[in-house]
Every structure is written in structure tokens, then in C-alpha cells.
Residue, then its C-alpha position, 0 to 999 in steps of 0.5 A: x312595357x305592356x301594352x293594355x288590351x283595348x276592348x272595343x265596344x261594337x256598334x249596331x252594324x248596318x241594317x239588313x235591307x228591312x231595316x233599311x226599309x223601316x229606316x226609309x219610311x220613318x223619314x219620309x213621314x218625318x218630311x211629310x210631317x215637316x211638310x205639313x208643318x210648313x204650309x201651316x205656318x204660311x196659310x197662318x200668314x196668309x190668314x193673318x193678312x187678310x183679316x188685317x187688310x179686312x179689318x182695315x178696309x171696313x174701318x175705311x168703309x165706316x168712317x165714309x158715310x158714301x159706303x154703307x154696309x147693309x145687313x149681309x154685307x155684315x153678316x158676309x163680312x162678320x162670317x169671313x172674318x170668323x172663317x180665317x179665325x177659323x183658319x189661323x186656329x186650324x193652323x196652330x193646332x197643327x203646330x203643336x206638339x204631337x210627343x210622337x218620340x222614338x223613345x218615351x224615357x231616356x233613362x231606359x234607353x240609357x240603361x238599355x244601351x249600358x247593359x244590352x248594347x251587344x245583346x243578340x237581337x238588338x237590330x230588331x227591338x231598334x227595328x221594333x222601336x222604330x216601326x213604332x214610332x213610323x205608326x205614330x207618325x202616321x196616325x199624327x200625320x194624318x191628323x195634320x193632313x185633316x187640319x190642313x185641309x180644314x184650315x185651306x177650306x176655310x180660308x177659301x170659305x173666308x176669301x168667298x164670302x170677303x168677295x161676296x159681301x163686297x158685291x153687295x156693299x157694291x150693288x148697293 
């Protein structure tokens, strides 16, 4: 009997400590990008509840002849209700994909692993792919961070001028 010889393919060894630097970085963007993602989905609910309680509230209003809304009660009220709109979509928007993927085509990263996989000075095009995928992520994450403060702007904005045009329908 002969035993075959088996060739083992080796493996990317570990990274070297800059490797290990870009690896740390890219999965604090992606939790920062996570992070962003979450929050959004909940300034989304809340923005959604309150145009819902407002919606219903000013029905309740019009159908009682005691409550009258006068011109800026409506505007105060038409101009809240705009402002959480505003703020759901901000909050969409964040939602949406951002293609920021390490890899635009499969196919070559497949033919690249096939060919290349123990080709000297492989560690640093993975090194290169990754550092490139980090600027993406940044450059995504702080449109998400824009969007994010712009959708909490006009919740508070939308909270502030729901307050303001109930003082009014009150003083009247």
C-alpha cells in the first residue's frame, strides 16, 4: 500500500499587528454603522407615534365645536406634522443601502483565492482591500451620522411646535 501525498493549501497566517489594527478599525465603523442603523429605526417609531396620537387628537378637536383651531394653531399644527415627516424620511434614508462591500465582484475574489492564494504579499492586498472598505465605511457612516442628527432636529422641532400650537388652541 502507498499512501498519497496530501498537499495541504495553507491559509492567510495571522495578521501582524497593523493587520490586526485595520481588522479593529473596520469593526468599530461596522458597529458604529449598526449603531446608527438602530437608533434610526427608533426615532422612526417614535415619529410615527406621534404623528398617529396627532392625527388623532386634531380629529377629536375638529368634531368638538368647544375647541376651535385658529390660523396658527394650524399652521403650528400643519408645520409638526411636516417636521416628523421630515423626520421619519431622514430616518429611512439611513436605512438604505450604502453598497460599501469589501468586494465589488465575487467572481474575481474567486479567481484571485484559486490562483493567488499563496502568493507572496497576499496579507497586504487583504490589508489594502480592507483599508479600503474602512474609507468607505467612514465616508457612509458620517452621512449616517448627518442624517441622524438631522432626523433628531426635526422630531424636536416637530415635539416644539405640537407644544406650541396646543398653548395656542389653549389660550384661545
Amino acid at each position: 500500500m502507498t499512501k498519497k501525498k496530501r498537499t495541504r493549501v495553507k491559509g492567510p497566517q495571522a495578521p501582524n499587528p497593523l493587520g490586526s489594527l485595520v481588522i479593529a478599525e473596520v469593526t468599530r465603523e461596522e458597529s458604529r454603522r449598526q449603531d446608527f442603523r438602530t437608533r434610526s429605526v427608533s426615532l422612526l417609531g417614535i415619529s410615527s407615534g406621534i404623528v398617529a396620537i396627532m392625527t388623532g387628537l386634531v380629529v377629536i378637536a375638529v368634531r368638538r365645536p368647544s375647541i376651535q383651531f385658529t390660523l396658527s394653531s394650524t399652521i403650528f399644527a400643519i408645520a409638526a406634522l411636516v417636521a416628523l415627516i421630515g423626520s421619519a424620511c431622514f430616518t429611512l434614508v439611513i436605512n438604505t443601502s450604502t453598497h460599501d462591500y469589501v468586494v465589488g465582484d465575487v467572481r474575481d475574489l474567486r479567481i484571485e483565492v484559486d490562483c493567488e492564494w499563496e502568493t507572496p504579499g497576499w496579507d497586504q492586498r487583504i490589508a489594502r482591500s480592507e483599508v479600503d472598505y474602512l474609507n468607505r465605511l467612514r465616508k457612509s457612516n458620517s452621512k449616517k451620522q448627518w442624517l441622524l442628527n438631522m432626523s433628531i432636529f426635526f422630531q424636536i422641532l416637530g415635539v416644539a411646535l405640537i407644544a406650541a400650537a396646543a398653548v395656542v388652541v389653549v389660550n384661545h
